[in-house]
N, CA and C of each residue as an Amber inpcrd file, in Angstrom:
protein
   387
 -12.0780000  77.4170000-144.5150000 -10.6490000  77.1490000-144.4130000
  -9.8860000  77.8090000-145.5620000 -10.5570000  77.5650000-146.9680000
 -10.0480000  78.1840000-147.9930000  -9.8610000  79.9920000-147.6310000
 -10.9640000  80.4850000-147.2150000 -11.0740000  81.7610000-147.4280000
  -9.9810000  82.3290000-146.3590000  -9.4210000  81.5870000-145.3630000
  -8.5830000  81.7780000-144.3060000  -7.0970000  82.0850000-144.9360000
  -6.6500000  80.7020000-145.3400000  -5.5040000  80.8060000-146.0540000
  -5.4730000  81.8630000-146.8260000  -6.0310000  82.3550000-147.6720000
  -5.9000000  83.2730000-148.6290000  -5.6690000  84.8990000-148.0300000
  -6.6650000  84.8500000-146.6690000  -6.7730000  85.9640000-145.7950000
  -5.1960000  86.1710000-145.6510000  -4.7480000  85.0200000-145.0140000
  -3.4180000  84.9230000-144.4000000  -2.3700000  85.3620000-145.3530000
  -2.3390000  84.9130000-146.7980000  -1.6240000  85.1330000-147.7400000
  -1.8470000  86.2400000-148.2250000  -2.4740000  86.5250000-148.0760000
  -2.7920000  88.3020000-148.5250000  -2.1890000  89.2660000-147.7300000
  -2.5310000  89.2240000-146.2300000  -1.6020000  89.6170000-145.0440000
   0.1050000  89.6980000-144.8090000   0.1730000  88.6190000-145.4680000
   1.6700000  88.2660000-145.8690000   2.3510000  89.2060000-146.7850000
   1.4880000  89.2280000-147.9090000   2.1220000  89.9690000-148.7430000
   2.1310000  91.9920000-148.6720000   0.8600000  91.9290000-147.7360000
   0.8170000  93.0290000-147.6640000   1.7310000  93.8650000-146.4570000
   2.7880000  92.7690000-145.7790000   3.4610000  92.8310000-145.5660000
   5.3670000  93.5900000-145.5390000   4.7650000  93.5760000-147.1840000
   5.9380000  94.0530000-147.6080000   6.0800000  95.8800000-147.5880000
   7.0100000  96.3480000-146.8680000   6.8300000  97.6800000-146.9390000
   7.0230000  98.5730000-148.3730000   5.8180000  98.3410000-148.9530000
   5.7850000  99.1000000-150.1090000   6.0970000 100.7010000-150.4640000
   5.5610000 101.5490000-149.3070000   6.1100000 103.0030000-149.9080000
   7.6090000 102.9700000-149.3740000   8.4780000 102.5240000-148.2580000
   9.8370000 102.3660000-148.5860000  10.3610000 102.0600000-149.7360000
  10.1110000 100.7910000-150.0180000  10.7130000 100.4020000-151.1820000
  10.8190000 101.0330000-152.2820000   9.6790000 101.7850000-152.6350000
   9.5910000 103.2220000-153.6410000  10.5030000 104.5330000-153.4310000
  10.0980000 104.5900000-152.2980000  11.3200000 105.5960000-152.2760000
  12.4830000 105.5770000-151.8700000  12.6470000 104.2990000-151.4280000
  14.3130000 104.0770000-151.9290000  15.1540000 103.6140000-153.3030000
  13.8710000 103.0010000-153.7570000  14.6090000 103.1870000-155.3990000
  14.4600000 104.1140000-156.1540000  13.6240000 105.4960000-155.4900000
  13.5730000 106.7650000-156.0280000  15.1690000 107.3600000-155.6470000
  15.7140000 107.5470000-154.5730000  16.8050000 108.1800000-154.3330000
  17.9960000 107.9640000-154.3100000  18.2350000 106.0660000-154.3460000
  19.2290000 105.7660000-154.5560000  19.1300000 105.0760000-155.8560000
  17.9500000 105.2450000-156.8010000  18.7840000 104.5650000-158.7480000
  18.2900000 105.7260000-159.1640000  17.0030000 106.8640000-158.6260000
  16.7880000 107.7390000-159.6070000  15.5370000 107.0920000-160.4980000
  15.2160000 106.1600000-159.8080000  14.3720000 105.6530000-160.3560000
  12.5570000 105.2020000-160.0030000  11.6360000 105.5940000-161.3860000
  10.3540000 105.4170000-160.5210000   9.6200000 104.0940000-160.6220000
  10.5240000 103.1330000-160.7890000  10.0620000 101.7990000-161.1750000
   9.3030000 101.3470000-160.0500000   9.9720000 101.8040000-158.5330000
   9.4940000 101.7220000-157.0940000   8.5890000 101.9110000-156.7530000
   7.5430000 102.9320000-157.2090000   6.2950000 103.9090000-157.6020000
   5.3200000 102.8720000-158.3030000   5.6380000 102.4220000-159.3980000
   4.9800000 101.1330000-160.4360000   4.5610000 100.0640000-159.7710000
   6.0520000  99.6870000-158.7090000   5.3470000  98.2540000-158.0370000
   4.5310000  98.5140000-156.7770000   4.6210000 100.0730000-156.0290000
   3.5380000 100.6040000-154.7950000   2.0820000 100.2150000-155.6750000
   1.9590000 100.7540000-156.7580000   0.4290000 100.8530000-157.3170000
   0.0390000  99.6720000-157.9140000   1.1730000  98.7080000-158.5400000
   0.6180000  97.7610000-159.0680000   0.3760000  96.7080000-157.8580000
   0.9540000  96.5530000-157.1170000   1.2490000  95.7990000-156.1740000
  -0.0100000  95.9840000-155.0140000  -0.2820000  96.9230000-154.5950000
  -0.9890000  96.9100000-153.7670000  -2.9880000  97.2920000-154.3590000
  -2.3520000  97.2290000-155.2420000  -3.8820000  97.4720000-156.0810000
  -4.1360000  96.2050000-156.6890000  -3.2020000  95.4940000-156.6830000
  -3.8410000  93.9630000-157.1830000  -4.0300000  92.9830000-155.8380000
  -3.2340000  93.4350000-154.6550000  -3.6080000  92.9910000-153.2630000
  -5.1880000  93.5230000-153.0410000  -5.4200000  94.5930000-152.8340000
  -6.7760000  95.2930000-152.7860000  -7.6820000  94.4120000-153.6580000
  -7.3360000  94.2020000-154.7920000  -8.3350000  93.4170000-155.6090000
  -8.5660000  92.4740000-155.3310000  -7.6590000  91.4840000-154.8960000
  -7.5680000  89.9140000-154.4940000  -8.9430000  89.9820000-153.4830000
  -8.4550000  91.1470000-151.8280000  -9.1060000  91.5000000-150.6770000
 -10.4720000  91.1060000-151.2120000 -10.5930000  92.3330000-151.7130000
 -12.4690000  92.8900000-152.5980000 -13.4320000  91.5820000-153.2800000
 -12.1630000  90.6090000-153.9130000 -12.8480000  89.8230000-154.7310000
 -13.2930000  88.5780000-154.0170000 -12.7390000  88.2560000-152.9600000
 -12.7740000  87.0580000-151.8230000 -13.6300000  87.6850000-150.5130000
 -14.0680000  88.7310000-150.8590000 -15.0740000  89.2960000-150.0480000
 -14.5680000  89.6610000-148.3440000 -13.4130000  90.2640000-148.1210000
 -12.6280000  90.6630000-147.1740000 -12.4190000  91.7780000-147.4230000
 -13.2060000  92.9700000-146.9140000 -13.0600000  94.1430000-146.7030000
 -11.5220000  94.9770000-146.1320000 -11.8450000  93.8860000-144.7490000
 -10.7490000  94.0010000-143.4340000  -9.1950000  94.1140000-143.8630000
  -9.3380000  92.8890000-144.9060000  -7.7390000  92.8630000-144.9720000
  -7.0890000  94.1970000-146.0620000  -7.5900000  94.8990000-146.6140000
  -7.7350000  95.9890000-146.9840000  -7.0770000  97.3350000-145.9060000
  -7.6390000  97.6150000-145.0990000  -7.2640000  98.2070000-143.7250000
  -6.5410000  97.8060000-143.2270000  -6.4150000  96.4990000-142.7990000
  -4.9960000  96.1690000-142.2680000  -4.0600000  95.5770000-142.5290000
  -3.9930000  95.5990000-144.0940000  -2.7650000  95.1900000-145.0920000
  -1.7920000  96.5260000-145.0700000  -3.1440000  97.8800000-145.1710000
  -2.5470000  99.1130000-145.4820000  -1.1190000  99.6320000-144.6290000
  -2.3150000  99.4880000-143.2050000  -2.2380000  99.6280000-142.1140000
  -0.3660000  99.1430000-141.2750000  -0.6980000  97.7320000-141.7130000
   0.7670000  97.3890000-141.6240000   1.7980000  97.6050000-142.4880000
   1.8150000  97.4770000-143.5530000   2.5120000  97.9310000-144.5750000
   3.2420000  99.7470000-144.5140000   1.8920000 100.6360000-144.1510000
   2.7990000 101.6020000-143.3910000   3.9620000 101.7720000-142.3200000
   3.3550000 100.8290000-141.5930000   3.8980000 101.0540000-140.0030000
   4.9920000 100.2060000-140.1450000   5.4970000  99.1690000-141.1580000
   6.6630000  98.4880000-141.4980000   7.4270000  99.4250000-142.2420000
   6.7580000 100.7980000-143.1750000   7.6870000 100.9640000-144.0800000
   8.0380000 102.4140000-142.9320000   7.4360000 102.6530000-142.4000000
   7.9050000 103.8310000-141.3180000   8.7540000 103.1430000-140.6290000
   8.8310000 101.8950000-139.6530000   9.8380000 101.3290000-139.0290000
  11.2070000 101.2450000-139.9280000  11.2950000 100.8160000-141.3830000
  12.6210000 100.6960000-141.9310000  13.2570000 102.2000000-142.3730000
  11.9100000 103.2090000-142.3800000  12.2180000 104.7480000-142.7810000
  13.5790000 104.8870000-141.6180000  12.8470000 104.5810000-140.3540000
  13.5930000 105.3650000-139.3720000  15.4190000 104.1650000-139.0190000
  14.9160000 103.1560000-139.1900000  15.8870000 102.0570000-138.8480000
  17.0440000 101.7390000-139.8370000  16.5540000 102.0090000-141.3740000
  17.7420000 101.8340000-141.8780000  18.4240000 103.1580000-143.0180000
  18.2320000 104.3450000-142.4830000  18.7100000 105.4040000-142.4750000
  18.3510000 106.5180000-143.4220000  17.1530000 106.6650000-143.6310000
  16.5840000 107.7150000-144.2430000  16.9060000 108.9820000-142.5730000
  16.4230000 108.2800000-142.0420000  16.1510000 109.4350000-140.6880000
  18.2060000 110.2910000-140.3380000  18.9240000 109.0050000-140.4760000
  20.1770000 108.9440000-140.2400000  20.7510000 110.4270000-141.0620000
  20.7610000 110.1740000-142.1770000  20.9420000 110.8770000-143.2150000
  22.4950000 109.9500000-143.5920000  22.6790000 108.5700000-143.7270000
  24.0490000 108.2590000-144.1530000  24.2080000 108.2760000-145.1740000
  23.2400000 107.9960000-146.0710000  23.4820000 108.5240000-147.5050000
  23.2190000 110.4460000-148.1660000  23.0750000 110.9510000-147.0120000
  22.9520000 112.5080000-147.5120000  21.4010000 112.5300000-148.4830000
  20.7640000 112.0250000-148.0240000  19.4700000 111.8020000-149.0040000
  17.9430000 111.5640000-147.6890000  17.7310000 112.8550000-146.8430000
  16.5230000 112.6400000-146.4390000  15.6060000 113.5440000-146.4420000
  15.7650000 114.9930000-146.1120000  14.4070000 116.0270000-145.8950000
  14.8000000 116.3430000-147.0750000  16.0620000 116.4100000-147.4820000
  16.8720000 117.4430000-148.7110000  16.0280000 117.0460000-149.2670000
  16.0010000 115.5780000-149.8610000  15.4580000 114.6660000-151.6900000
  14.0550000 115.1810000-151.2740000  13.1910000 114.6830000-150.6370000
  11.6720000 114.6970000-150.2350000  11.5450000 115.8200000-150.2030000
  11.5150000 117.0260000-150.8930000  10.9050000 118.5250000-150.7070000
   9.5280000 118.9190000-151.0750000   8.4920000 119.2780000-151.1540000
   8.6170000 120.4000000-149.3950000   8.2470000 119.4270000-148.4740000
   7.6950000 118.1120000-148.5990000   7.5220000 117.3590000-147.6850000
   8.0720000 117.0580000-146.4220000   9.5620000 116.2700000-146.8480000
  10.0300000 115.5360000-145.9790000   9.9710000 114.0580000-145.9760000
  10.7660000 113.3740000-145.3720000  10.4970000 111.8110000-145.4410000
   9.1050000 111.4410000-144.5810000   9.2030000 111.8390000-143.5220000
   7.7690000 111.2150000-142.6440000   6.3720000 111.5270000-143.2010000
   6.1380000 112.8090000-143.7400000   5.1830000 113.6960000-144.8050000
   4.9190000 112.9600000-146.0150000   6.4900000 112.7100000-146.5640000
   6.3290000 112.2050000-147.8920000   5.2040000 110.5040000-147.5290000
   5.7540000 109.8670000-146.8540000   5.3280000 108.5690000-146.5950000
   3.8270000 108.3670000-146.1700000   3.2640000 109.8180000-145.4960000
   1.8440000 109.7260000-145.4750000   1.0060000 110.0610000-146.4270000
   1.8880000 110.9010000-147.6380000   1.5790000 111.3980000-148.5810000
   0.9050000 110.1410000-149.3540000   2.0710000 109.5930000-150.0260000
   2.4040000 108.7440000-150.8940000   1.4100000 107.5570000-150.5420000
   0.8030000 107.2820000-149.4050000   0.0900000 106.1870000-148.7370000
  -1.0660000 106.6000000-148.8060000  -1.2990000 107.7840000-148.6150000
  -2.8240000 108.3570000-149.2430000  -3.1490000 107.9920000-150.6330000
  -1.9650000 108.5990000-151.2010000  -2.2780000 108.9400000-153.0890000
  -2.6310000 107.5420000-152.9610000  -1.9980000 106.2520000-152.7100000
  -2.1310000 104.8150000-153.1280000  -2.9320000 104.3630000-152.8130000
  -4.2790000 105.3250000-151.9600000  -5.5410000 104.3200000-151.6570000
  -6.5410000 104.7760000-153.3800000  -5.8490000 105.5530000-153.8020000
  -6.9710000 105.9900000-155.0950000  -6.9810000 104.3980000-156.1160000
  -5.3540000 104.1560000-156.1780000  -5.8070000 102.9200000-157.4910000
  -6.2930000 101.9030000-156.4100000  -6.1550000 101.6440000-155.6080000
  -6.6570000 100.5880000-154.3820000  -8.0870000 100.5760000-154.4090000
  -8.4170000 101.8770000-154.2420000 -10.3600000 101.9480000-154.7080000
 -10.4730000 101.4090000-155.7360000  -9.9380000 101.8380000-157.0430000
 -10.1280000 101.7040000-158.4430000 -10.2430000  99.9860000-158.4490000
  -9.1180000  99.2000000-158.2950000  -9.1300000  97.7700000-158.1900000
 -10.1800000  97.2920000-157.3190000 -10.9560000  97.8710000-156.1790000
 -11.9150000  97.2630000-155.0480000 -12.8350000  97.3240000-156.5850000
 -13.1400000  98.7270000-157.1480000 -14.7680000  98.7180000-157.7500000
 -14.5470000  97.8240000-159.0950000 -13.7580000  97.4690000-159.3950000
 -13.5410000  96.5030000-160.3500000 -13.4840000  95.2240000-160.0930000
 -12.9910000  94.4630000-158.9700000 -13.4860000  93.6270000-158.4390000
 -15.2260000  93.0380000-157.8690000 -15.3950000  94.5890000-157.5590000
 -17.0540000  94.4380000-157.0820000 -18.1710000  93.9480000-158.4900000
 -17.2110000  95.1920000-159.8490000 -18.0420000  94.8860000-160.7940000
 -17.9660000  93.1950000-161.3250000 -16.8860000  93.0810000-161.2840000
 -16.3880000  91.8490000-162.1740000 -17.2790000  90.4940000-160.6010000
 -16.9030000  90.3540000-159.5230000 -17.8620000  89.2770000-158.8900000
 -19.6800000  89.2490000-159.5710000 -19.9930000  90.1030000-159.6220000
 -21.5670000  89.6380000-159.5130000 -21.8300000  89.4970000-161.4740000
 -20.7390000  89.6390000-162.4570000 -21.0230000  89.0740000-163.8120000
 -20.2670000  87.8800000-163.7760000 -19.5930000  87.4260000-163.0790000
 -18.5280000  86.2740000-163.1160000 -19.8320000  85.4030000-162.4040000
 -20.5040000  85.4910000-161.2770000 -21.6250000  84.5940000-161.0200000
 -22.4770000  84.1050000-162.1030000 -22.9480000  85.2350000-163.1320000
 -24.0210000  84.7290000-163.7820000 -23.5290000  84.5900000-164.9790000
 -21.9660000  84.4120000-165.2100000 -21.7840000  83.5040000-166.5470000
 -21.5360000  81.8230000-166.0310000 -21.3220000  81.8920000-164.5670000
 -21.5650000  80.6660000-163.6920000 -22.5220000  80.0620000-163.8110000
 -23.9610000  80.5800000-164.3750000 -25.3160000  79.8890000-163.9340000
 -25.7170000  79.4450000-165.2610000
């Protein structure tokens, strides 16, 4: 039951469309603070995943989290261009490019947090015993 809830809460959070949110506070403050919370954020989700022994939610935290931040790409106006800020800012990419980009690069610290989790479970047992 425990390990459920947590599944669920993890799901939840991974919820949040993280590479939007980055690059909209890349183009409209100029800022890469957006970038900080993609890697911190989803690399301490990944860790949580890894450490509670849920592979899955890993894949389909990612998984959704794309396909939410592609739904608000197109819905609340990167695609539009109402702010004059879409293929132009994202060069040579593009917004749709950039977003698969950027979702790749973010599985590297996502690994990094899984093998640190892996290391840290099996010494956390045997200061248990």
């Amino acid at each position: 039951m425990r390990k459920k809830v947590i599944s669920i809460i993890i799901i939840c959070l991974y919820c949040f469309p993280f590479v939007y949110y980055s690059m909209y506070q890349d183009i409209t403050n100029r800022s890469l603070y957006g970038y900080l919370i993609l890697i911190v954020g989803t690399s301490v989700l990944s860790f949580l995943s890894d450490f509670f022994g849920n592979f899955k939610l890993i894949i389909i935290g990612n998984l959704v989290s794309i396909i939410i931040s592609f739904c608000f790409i197109h819905w609340m106006g990167f695609d539009g261009r109402p702010y004059g800020w879409a293929d132009d800012y994202f060069k040579p990419f593009g917004v749709n490019l950039s977003l698969f980009v950027f979702s790749l690069l973010n599985l590297i610290p996502q690994l990094l947090a899984m093998f640190i989790a892996k290391w840290i479970k099996p010494n956390r047992k045997k200061t248990l015993n």
